[in-house]
Jmol script that loads the backbone (N, CA, C; Angstrom):
load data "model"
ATOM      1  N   UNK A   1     165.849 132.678 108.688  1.00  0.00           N
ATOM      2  CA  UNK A   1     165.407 131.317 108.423  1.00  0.00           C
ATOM      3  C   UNK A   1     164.294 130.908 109.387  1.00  0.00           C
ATOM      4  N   UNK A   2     164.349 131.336 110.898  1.00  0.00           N
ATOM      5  CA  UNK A   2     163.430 130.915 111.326  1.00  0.00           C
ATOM      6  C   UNK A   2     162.289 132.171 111.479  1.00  0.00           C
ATOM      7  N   UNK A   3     162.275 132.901 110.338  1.00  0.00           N
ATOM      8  CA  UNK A   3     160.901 133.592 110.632  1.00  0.00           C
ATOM      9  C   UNK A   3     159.938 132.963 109.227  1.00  0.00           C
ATOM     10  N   UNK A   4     160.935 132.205 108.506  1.00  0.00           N
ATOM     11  CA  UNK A   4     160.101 131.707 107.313  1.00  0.00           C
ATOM     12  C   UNK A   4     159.714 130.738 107.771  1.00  0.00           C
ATOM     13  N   UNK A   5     160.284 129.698 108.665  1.00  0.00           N
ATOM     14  CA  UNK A   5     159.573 128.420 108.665  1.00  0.00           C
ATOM     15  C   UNK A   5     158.204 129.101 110.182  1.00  0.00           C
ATOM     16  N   UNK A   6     158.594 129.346 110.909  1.00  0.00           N
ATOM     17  CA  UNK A   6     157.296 130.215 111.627  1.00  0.00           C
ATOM     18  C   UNK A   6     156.370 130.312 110.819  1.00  0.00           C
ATOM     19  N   UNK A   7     156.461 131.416 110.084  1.00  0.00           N
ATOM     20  CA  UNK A   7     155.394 131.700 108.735  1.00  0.00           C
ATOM     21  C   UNK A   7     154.856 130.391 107.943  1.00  0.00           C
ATOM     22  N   UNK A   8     155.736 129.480 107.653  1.00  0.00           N
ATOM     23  CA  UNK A   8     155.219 128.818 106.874  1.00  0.00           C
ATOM     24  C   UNK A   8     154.399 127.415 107.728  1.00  0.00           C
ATOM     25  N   UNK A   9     154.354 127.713 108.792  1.00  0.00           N
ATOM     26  CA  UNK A   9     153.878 126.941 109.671  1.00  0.00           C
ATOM     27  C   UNK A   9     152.425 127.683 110.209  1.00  0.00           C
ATOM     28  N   UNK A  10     152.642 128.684 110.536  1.00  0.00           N
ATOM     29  CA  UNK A  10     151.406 129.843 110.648  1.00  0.00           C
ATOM     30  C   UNK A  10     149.835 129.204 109.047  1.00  0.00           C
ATOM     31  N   UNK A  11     151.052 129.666 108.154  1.00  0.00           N
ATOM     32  CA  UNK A  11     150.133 129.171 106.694  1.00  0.00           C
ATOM     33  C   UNK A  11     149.577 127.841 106.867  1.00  0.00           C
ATOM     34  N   UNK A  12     150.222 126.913 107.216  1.00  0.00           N
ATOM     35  CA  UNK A  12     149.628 125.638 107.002  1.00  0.00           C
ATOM     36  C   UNK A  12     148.431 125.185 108.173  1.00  0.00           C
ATOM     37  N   UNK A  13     148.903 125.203 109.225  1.00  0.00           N
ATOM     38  CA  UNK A  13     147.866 125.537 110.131  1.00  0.00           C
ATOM     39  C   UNK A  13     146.330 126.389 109.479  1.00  0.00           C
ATOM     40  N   UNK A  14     146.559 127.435 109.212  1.00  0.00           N
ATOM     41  CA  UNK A  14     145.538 128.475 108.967  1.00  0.00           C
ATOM     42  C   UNK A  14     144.626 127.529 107.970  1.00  0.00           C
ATOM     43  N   UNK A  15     145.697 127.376 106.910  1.00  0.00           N
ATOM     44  CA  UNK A  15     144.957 126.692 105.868  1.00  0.00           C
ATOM     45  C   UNK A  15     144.311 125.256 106.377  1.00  0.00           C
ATOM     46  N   UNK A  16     144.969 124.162 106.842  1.00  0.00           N
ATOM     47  CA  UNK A  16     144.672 123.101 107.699  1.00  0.00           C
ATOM     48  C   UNK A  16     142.832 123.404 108.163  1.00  0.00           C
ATOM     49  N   UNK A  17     143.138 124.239 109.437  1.00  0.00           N
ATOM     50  CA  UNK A  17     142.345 124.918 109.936  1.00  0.00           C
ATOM     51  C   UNK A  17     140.531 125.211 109.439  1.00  0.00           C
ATOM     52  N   UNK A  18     141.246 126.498 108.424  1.00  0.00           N
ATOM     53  CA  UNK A  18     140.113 127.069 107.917  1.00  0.00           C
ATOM     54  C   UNK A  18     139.303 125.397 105.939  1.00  0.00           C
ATOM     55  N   UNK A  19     140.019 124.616 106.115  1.00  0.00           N
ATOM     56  CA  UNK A  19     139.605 123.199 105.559  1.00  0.00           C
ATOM     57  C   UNK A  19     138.725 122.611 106.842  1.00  0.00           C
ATOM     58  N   UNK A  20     139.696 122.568 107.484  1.00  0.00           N
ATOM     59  CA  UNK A  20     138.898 121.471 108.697  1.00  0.00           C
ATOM     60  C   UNK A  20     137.247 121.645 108.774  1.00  0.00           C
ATOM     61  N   UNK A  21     137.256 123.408 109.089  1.00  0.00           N
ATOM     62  CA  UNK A  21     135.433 124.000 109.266  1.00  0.00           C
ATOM     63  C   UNK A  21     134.810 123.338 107.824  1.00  0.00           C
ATOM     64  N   UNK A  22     135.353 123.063 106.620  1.00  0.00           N
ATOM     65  CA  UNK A  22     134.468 123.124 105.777  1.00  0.00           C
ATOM     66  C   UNK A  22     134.083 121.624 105.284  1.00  0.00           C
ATOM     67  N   UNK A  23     134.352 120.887 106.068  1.00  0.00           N
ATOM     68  CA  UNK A  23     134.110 119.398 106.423  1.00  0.00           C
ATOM     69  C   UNK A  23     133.169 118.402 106.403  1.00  0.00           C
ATOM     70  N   UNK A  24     132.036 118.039 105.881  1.00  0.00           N
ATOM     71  CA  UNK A  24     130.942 117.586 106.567  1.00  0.00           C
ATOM     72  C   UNK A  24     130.831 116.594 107.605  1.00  0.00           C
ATOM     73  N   UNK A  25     130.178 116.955 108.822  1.00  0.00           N
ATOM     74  CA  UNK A  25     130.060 116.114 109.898  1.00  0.00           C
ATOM     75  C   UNK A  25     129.007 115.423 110.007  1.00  0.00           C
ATOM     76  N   UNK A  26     129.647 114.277 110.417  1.00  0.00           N
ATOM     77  CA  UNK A  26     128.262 113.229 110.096  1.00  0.00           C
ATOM     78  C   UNK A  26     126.991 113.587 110.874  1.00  0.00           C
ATOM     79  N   UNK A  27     126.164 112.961 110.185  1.00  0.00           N
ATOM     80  CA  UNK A  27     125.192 113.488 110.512  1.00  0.00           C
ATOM     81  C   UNK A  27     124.383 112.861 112.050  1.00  0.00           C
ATOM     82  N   UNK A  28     124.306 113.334 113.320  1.00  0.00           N
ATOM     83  CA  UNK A  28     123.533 112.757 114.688  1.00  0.00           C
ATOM     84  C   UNK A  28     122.141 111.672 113.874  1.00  0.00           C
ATOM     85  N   UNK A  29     122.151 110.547 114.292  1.00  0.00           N
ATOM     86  CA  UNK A  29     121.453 109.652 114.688  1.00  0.00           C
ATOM     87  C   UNK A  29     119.968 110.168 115.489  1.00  0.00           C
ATOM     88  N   UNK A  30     119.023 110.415 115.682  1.00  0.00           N
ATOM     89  CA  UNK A  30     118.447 110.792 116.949  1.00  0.00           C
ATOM     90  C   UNK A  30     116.953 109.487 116.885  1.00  0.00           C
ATOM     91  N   UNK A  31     117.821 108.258 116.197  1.00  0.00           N
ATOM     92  CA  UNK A  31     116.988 107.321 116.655  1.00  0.00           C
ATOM     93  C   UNK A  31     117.609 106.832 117.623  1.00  0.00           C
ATOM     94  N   UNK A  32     116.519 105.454 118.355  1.00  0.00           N
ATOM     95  CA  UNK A  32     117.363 104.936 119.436  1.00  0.00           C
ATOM     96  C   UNK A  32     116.449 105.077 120.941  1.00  0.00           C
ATOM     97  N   UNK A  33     117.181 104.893 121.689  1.00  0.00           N
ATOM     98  CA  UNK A  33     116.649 105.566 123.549  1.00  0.00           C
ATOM     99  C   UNK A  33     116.086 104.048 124.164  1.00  0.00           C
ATOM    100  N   UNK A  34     114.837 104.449 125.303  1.00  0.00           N
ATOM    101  CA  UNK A  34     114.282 103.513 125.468  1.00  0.00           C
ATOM    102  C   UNK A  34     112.592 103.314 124.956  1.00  0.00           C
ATOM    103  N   UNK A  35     112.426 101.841 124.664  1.00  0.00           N
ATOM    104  CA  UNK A  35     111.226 101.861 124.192  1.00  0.00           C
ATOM    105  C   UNK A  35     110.400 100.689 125.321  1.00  0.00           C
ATOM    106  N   UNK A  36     108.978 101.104 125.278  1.00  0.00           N
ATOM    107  CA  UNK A  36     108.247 100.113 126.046  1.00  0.00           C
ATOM    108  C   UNK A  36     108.031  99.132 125.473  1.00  0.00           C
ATOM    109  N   UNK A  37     107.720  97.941 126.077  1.00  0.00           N
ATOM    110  CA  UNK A  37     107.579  96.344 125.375  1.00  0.00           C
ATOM    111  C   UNK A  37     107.171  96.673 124.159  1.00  0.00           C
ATOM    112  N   UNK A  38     105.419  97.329 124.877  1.00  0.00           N
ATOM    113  CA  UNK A  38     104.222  96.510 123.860  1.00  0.00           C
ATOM    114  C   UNK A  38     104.629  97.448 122.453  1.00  0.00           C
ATOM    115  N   UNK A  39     105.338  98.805 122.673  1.00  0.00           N
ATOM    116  CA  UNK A  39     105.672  99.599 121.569  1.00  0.00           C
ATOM    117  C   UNK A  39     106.057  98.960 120.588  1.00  0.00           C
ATOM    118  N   UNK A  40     107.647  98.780 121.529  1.00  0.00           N
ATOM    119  CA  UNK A  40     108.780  97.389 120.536  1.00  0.00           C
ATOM    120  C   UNK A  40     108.227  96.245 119.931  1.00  0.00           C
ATOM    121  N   UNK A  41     107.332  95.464 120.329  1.00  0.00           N
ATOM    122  CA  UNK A  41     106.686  94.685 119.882  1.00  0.00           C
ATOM    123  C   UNK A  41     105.833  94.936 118.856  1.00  0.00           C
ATOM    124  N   UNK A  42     105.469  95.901 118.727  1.00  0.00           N
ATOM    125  CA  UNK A  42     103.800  96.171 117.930  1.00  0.00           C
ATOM    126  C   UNK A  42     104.485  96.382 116.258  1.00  0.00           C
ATOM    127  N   UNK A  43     105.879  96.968 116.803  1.00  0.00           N
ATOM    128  CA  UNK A  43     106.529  97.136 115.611  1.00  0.00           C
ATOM    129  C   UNK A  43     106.534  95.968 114.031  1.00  0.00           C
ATOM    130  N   UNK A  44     106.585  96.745 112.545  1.00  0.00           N
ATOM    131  CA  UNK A  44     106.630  95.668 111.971  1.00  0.00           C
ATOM    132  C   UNK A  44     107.940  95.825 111.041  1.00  0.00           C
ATOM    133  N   UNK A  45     108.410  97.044 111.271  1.00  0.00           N
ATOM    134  CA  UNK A  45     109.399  97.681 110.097  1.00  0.00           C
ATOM    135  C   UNK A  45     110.054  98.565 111.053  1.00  0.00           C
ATOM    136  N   UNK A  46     111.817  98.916 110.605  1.00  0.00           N
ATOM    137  CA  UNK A  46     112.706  99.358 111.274  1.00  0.00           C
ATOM    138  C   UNK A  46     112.082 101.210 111.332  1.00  0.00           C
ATOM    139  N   UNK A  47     111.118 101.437 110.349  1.00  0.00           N
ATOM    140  CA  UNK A  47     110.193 102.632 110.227  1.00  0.00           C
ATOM    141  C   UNK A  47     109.916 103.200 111.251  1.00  0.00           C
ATOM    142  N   UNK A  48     109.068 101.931 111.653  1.00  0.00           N
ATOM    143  CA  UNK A  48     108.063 102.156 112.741  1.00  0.00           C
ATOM    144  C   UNK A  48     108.948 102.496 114.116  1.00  0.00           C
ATOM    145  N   UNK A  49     109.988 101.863 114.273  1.00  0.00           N
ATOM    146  CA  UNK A  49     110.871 102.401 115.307  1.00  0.00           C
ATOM    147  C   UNK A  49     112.105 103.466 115.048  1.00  0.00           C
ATOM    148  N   UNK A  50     111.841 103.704 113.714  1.00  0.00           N
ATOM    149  CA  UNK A  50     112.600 104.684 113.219  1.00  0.00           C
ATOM    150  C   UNK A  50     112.485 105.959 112.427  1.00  0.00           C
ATOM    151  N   UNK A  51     111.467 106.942 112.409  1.00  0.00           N
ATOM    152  CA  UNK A  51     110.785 107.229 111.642  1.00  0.00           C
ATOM    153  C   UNK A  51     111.584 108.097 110.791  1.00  0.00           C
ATOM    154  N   UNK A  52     112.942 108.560 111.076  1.00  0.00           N
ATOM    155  CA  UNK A  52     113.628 109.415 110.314  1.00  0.00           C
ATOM    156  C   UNK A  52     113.793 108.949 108.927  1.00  0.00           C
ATOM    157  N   UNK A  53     113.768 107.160 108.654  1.00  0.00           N
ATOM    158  CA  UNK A  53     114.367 106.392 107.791  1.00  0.00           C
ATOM    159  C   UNK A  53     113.358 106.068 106.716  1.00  0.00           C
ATOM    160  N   UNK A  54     113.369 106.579 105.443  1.00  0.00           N
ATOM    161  CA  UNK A  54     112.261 106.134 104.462  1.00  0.00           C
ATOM    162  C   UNK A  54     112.310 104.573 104.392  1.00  0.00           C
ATOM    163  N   UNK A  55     110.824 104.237 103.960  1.00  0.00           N
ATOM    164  CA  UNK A  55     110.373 102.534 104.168  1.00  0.00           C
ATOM    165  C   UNK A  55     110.857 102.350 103.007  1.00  0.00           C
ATOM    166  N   UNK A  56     111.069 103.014 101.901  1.00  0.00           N
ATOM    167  CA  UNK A  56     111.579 102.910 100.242  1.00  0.00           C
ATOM    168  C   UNK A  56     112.937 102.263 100.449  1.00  0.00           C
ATOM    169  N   UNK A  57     113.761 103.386 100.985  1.00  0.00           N
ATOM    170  CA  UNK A  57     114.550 103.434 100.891  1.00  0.00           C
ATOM    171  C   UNK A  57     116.002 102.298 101.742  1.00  0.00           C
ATOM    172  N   UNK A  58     115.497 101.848 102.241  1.00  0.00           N
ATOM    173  CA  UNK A  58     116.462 100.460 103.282  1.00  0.00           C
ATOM    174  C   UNK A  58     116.487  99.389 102.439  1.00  0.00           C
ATOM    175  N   UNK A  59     117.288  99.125 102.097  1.00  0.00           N
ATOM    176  CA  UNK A  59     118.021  97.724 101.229  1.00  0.00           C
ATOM    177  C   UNK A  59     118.231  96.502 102.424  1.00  0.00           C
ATOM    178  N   UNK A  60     118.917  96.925 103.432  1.00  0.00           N
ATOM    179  CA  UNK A  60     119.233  95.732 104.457  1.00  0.00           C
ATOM    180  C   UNK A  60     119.210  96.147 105.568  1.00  0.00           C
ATOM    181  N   UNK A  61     119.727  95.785 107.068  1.00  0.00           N
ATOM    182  CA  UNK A  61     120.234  96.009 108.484  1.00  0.00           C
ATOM    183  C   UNK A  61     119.984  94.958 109.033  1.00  0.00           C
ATOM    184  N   UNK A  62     121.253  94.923 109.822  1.00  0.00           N
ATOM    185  CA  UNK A  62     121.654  93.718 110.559  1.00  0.00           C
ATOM    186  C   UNK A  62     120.881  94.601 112.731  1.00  0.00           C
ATOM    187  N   UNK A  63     120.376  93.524 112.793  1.00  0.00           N
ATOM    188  CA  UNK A  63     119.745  93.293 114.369  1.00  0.00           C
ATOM    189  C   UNK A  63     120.536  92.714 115.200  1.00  0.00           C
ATOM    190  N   UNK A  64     121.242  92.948 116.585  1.00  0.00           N
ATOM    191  CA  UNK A  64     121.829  91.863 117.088  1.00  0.00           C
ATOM    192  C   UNK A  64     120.799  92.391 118.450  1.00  0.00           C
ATOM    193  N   UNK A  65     120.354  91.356 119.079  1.00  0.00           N
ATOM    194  CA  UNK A  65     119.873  91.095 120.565  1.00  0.00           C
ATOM    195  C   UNK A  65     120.645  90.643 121.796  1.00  0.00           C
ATOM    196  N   UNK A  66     120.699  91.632 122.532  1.00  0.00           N
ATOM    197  CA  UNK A  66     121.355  90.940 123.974  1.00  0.00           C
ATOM    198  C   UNK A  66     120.508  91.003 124.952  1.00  0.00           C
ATOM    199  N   UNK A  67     120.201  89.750 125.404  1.00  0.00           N
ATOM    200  CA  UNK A  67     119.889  89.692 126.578  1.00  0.00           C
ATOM    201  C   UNK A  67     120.273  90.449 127.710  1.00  0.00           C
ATOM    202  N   UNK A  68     119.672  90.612 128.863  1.00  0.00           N
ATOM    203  CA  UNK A  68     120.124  91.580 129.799  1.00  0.00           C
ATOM    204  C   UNK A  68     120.735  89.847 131.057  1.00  0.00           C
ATOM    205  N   UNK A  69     120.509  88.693 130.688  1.00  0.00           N
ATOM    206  CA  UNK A  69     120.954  87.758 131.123  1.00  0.00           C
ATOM    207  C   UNK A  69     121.062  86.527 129.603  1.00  0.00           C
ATOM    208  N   UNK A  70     122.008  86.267 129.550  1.00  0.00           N
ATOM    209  CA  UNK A  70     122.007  84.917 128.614  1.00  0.00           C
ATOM    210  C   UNK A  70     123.311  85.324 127.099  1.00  0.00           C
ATOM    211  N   UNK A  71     123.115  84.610 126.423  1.00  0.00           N
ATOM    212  CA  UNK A  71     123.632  84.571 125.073  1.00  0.00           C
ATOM    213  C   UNK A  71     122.649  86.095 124.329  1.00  0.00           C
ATOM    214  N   UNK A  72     123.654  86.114 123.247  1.00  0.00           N
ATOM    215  CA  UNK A  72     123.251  87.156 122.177  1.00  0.00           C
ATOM    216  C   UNK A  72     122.647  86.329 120.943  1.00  0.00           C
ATOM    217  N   UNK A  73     121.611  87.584 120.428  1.00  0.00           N
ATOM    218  CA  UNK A  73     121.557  86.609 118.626  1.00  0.00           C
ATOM    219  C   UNK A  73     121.905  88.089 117.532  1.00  0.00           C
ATOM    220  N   UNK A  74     122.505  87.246 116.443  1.00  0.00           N
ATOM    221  CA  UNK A  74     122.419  88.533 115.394  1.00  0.00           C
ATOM    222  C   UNK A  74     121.531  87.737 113.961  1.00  0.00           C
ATOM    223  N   UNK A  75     120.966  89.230 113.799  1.00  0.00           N
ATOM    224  CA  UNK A  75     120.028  88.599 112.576  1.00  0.00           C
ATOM    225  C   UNK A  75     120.354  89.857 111.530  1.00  0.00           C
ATOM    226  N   UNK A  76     120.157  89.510 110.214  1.00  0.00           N
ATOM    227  CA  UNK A  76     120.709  90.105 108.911  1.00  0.00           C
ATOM    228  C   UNK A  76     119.016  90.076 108.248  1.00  0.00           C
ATOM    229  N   UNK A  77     118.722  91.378 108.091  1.00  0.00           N
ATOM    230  CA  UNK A  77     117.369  91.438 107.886  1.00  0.00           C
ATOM    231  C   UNK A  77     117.684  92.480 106.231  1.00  0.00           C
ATOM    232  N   UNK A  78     116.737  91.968 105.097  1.00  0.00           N
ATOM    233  CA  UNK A  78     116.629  92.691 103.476  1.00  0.00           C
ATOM    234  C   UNK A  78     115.263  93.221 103.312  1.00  0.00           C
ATOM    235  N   UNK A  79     115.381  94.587 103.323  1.00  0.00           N
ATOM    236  CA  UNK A  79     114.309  95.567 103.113  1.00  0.00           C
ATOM    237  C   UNK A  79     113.913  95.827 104.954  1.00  0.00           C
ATOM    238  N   UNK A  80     113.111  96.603 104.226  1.00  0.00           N
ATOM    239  CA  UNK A  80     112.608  97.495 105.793  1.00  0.00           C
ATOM    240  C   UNK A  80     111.359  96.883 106.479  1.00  0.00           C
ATOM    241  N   UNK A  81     111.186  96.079 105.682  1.00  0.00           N
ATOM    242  CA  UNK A  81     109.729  94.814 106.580  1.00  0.00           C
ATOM    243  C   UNK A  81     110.676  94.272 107.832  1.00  0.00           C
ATOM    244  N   UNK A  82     110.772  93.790 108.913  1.00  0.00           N
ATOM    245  CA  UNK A  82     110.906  92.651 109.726  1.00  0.00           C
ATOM    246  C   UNK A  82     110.309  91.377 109.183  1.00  0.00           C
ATOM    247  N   UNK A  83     111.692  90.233 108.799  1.00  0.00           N
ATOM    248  CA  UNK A  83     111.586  89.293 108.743  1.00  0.00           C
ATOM    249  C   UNK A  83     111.024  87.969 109.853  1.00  0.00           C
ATOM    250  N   UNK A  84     110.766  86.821 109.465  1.00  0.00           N
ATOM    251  CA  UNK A  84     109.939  86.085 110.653  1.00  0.00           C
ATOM    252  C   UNK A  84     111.361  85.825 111.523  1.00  0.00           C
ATOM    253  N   UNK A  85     112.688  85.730 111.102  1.00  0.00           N
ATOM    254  CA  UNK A  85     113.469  85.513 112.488  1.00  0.00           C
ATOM    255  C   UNK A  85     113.854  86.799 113.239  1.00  0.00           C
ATOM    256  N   UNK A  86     113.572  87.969 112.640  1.00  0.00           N
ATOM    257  CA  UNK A  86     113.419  89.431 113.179  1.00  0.00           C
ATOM    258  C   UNK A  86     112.612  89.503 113.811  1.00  0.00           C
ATOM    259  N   UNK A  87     111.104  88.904 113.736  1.00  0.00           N
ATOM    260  CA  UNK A  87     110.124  89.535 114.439  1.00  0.00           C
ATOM    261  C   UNK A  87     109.863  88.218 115.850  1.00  0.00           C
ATOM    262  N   UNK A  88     110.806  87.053 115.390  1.00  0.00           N
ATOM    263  CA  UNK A  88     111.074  86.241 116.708  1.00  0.00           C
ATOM    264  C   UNK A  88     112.065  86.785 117.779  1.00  0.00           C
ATOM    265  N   UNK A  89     112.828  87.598 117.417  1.00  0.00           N
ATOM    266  CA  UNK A  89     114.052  87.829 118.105  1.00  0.00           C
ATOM    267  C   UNK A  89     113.213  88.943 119.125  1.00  0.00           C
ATOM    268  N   UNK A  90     112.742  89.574 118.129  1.00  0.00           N
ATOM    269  CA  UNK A  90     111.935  91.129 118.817  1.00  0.00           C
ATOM    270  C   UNK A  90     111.283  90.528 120.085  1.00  0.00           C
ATOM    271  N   UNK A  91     110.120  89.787 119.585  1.00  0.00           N
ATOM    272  CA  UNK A  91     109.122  89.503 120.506  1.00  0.00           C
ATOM    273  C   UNK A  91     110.031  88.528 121.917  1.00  0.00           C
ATOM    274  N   UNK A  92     111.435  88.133 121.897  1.00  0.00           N
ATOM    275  CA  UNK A  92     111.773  87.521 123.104  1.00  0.00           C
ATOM    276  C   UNK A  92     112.015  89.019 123.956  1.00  0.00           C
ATOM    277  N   UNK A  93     111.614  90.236 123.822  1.00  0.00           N
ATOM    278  CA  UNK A  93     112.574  91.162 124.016  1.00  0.00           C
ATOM    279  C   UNK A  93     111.841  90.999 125.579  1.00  0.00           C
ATOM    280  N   UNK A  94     112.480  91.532 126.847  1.00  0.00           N
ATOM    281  CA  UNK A  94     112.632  91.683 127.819  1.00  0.00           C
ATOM    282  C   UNK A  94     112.650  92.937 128.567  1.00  0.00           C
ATOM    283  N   UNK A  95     112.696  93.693 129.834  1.00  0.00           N
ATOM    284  CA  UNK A  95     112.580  94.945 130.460  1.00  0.00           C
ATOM    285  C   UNK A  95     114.406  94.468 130.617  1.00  0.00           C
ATOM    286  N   UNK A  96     115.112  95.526 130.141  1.00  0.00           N
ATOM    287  CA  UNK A  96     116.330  95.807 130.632  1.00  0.00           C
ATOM    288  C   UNK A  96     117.553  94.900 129.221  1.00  0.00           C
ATOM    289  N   UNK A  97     116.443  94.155 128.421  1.00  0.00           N
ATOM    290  CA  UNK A  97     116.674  93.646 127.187  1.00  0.00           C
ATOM    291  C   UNK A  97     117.465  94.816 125.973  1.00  0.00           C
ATOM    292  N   UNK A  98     118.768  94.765 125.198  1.00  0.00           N
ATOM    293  CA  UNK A  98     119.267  95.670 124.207  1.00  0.00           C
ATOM    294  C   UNK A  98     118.943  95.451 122.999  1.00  0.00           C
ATOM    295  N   UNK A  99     118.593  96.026 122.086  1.00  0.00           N
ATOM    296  CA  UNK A  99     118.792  95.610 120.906  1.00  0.00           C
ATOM    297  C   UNK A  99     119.634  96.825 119.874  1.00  0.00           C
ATOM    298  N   UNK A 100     120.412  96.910 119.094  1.00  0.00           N
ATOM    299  CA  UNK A 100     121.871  97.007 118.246  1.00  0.00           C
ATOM    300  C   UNK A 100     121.172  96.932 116.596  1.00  0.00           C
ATOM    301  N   UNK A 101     120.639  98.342 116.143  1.00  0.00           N
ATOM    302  CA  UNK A 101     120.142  98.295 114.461  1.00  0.00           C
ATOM    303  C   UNK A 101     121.516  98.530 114.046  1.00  0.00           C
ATOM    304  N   UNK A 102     122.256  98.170 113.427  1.00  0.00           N
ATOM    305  CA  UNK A 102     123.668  97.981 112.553  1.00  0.00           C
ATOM    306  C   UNK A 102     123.390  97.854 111.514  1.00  0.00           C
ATOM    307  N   UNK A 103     124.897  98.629 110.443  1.00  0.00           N
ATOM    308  CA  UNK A 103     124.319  98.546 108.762  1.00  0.00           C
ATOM    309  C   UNK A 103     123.726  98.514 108.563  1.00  0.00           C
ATOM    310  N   UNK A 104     123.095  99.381 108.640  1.00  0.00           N
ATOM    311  CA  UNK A 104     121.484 100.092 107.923  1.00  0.00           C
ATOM    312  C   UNK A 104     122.122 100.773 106.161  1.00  0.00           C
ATOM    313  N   UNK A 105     121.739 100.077 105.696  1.00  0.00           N
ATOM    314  CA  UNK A 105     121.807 100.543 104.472  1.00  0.00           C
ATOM    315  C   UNK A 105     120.950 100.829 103.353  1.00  0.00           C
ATOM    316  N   UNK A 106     121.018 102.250 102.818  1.00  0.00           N
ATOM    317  CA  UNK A 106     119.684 103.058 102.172  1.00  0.00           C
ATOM    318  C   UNK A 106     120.117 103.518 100.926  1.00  0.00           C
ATOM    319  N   UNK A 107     119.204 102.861 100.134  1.00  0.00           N
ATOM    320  CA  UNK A 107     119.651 104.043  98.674  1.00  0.00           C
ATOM    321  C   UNK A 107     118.968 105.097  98.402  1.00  0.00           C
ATOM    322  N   UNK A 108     120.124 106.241  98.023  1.00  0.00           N
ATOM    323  CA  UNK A 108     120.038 107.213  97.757  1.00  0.00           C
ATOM    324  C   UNK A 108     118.950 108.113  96.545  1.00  0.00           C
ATOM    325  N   UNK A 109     118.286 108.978  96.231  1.00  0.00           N
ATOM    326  CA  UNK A 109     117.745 109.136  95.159  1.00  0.00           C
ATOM    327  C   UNK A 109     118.824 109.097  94.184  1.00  0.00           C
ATOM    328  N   UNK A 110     119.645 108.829  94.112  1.00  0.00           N
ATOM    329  CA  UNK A 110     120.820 108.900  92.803  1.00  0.00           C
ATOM    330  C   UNK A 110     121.450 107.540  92.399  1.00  0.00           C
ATOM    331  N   UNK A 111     120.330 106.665  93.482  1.00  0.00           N
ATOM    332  CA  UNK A 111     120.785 104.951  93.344  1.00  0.00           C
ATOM    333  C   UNK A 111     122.240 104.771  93.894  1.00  0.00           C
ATOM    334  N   UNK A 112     122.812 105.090  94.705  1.00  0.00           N
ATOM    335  CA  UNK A 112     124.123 105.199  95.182  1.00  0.00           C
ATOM    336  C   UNK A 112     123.293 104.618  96.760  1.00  0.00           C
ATOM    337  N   UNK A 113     124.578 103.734  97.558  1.00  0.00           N
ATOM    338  CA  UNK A 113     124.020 103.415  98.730  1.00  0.00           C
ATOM    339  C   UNK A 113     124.825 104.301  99.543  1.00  0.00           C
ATOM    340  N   UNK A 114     124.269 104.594 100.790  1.00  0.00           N
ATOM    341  CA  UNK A 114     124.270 105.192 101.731  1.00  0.00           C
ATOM    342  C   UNK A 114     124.165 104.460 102.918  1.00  0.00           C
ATOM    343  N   UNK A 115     125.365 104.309 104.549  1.00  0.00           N
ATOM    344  CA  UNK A 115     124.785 103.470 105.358  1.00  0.00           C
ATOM    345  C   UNK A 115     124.783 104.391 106.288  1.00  0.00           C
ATOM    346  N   UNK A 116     123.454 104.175 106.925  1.00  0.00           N
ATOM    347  CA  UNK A 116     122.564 105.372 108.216  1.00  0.00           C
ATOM    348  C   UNK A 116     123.374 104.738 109.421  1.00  0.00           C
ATOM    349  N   UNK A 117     123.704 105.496 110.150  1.00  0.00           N
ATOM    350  CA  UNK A 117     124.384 105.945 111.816  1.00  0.00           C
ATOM    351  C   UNK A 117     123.189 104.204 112.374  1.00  0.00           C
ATOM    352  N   UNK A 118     123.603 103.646 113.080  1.00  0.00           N
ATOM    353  CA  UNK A 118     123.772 103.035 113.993  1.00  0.00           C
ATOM    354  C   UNK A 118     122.822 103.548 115.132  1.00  0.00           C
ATOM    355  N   UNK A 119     122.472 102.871 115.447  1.00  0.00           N
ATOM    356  CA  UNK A 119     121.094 103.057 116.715  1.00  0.00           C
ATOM    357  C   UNK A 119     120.987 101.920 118.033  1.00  0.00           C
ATOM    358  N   UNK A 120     120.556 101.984 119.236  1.00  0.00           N
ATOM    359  CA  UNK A 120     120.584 101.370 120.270  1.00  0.00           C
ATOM    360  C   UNK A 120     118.943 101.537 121.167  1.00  0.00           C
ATOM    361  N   UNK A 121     118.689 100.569 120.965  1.00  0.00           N
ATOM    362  CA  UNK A 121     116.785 100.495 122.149  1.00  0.00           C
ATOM    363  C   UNK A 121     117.292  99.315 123.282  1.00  0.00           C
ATOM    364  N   UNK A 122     116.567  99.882 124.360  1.00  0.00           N
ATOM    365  CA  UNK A 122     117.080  99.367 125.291  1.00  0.00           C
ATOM    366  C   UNK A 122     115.301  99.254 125.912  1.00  0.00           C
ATOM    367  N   UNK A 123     114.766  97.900 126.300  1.00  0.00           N
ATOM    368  CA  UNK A 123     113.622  97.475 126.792  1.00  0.00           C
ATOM    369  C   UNK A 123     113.273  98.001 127.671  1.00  0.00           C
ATOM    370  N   UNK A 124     112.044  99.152 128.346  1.00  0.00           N
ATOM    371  CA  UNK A 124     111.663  98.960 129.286  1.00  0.00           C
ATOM    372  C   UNK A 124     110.745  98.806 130.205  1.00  0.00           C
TER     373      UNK A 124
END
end "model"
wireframe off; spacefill off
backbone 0.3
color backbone group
């Protein structure tokens, strides 16, 4: 009895296991880091600071700003232009200033949405 449940524990594992590898892992982000003012600023589209992300393709993303002293703001921005309270928030940005691209959401060539990994710029 206990060489079957061994075994049958061996099996499930294995199987477990050899599923787990065939998994897809999300995919790394490699937007983000630090950016200089006038960069961050010059920006007009999440593009331009993002270049992995087609300009077609972004339906929405939410912005939140933190100060490196003070209150936070969050802004809910539609399409991949920067809106005028997006491109106010930007331009308060600061040296040591965060800003937080959240729900980024992109449609797919198959018209299906897709929401892109999450990103972090930090002023400097």
């Amino acid at each position: 009895m206990k060489k079957i449940i061994l075994l049958n524990a061996i099996l499930i594992y294995s199987v477990y296991f050899s599923n787990a590898q065939n998994i897809q892992k999300p995919s790394i982000n490699k937007c983000g880091g630090q950016y200089p003012d006038s960069t961050f600023k010059s920006a007009i589209s999440i593009v331009d600071i993002c270049n992995e992300i087609e300009s077609s393709s972004v339906q929405s993303f939410n912005i939140f700003y933190q100060k490196k002293l003070g209150d936070s703001e969050a802004i809910k921005n539609i399409g991949p232009i920067f809106s005028e309270a997006t491109k106010k928030v930007i331009n308060k940005g600061r040296p040591g200033d965060i800003y937080y691209f959240e729900k980024i959401i992109i449609m797919m060539p198959d018209n299906s949405l897709k929401r892109y990994p999450d990103f972090t710029l930090k002023i400097k």
